[in-house]
C-alpha positions in Angstrom: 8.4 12.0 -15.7 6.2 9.3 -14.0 3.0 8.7 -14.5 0.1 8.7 -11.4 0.4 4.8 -11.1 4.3 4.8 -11.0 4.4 7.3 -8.1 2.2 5.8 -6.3 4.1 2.7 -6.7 7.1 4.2 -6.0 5.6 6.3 -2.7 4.8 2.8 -1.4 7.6 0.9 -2.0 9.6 3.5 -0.3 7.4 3.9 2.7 7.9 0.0 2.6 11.3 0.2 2.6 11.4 2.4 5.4 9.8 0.1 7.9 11.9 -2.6 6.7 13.7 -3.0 9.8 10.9 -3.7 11.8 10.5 -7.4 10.2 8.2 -7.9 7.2 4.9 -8.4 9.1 5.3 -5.4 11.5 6.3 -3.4 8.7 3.4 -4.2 6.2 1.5 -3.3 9.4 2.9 -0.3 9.2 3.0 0.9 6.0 -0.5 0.4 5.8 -1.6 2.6 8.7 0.7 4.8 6.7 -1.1 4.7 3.5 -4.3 4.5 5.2 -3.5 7.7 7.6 -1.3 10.3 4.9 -2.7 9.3 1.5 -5.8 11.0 0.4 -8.9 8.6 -0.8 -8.1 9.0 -4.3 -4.5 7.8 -4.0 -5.3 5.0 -1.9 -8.4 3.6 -4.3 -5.8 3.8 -7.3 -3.0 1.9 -5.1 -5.5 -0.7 -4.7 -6.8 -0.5 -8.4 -3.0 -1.1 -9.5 -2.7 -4.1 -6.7 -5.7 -5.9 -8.1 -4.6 -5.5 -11.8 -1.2 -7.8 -10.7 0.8 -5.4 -8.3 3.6 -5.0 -11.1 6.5 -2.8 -9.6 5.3 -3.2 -6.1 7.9 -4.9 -3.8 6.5 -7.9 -2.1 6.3 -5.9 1.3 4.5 -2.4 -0.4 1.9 -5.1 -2.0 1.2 -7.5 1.6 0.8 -3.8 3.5 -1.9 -3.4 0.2 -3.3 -6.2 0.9 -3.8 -5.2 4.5 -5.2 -2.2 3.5 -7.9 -3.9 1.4 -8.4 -6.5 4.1 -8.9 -3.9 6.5 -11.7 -1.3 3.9 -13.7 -4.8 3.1 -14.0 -5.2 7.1 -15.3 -1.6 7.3 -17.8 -1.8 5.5 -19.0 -5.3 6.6 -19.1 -4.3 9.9 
């Protein structure tokens, strides 16, 4: 069974993977209007918990769309 963290890493690597295709920055685009559309504010606060304590398990396109994500919350609330 996985735990909370690995699903979530899992969820996001395979929403990731799914936009693939598109190119890597259209696709971390992507699958963080994903994330930030269909996961519920719990998920996505852990998702970016488990980014800033090193990402581990993340592929390196699940963890740029994270980054976006971040990006995009620190410019909410700055603006």
């Amino acid at each position: 069974m996985m735990s909370p963290a690995e699903r979530l890493i899992y969820m996001a690597n395979q929403i990731a993977r799914n936009f693939e295709a598109q190119g890597p920055a259209t696709a971390a685009q992507a699958t963080a209007d994903h994330i930030a559309l269909f996961w519920d504010p719990r998920m996505r606060a852990h998702i970016l918990e488990i980014l800033a304590a090193g990402g581990d398990g993340l592929s390196p396109l699940a963890a740029e769309a994270v980054r976006l994500l971040h990006a995009r919350q620190g410019a909410a609330r700055a603006g």
